[in-house]
N, C-alpha and C positions, 0 to 999 in steps of 0.2 A: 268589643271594646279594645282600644289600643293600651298595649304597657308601656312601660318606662322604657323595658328592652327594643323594643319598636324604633320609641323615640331617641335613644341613645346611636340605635344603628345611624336615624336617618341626620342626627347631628355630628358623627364620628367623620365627614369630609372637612367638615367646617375647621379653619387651619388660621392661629394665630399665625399673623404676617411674619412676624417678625423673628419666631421660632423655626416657621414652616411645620409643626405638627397637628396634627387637630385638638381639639378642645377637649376630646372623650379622653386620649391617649394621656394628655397632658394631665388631665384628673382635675380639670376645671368645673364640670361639671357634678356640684353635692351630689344634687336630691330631685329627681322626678316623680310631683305626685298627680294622679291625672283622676279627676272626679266619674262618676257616674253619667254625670250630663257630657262630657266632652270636655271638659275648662283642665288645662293642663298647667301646671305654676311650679318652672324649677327654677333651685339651687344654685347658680353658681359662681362661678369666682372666679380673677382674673389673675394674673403671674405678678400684678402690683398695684395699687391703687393708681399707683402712672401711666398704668398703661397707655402710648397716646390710639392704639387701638379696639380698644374697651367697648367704647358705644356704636361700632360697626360690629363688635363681633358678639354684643349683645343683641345687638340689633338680627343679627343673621340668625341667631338660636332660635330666638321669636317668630321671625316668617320662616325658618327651616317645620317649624313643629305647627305653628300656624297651616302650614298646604298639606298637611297628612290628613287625610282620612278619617272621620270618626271626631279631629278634634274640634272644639265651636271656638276654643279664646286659648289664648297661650299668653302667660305671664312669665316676665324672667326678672328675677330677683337678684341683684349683686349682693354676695355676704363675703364679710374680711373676718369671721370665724368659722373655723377654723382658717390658719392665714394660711396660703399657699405653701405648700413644700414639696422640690422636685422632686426628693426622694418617696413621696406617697403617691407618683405616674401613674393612673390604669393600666400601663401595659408594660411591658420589658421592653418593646420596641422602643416607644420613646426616652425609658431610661439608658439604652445603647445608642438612641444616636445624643444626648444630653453627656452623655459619659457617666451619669450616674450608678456607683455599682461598690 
């Protein structure tokens, strides 16, 4: 069965335009939960409800987790709670190139 780790690696290229970092790093990504059968339904959230790239990079979550292996359905859910904050980044990387520190 595939985990959420799996699925976070294979969404961690996937790179807001307009930041240039990926979406894992950025901490866009809540919640991956992946069922029994295959049906996989994450969490996540974008850097603002404006985003004008939003529904491309929703869009890429879904077919990224969609062609793995093991999954049968991939749902992606936009949530504005908790609301984005650069200072809670997945990684130190993207809080150094953000300047965040």
């Amino acid at each position: 069965m595939i985990t959420p780790e799996e699925i976070r690696e294979k969404l961690a290229p996937i790179q807001d335009p307009e930041i240039g970092l990926g979406v894992v790093d950025l901490g866009l990504i809540y919640d991956i939960d992946v069922s029994d059968d295959g049906k996989v339904k994450i969490l996540m959230t974008l850097t603002t409800p404006a985003c004008p790239y939003g529904p491309e990079l929703v869009d890429a979550v879904r077919i990224a987790t969609e062609k793995m292996e093991g999954v049968t359905e991939a749902e992606v859910e936009v949530v504005w709670e908790p609301q984005w904050n650069p200072e809670e980044m997945a990684s130190d990387y993207a809080k150094d190139v953000l300047g965040i520190w």
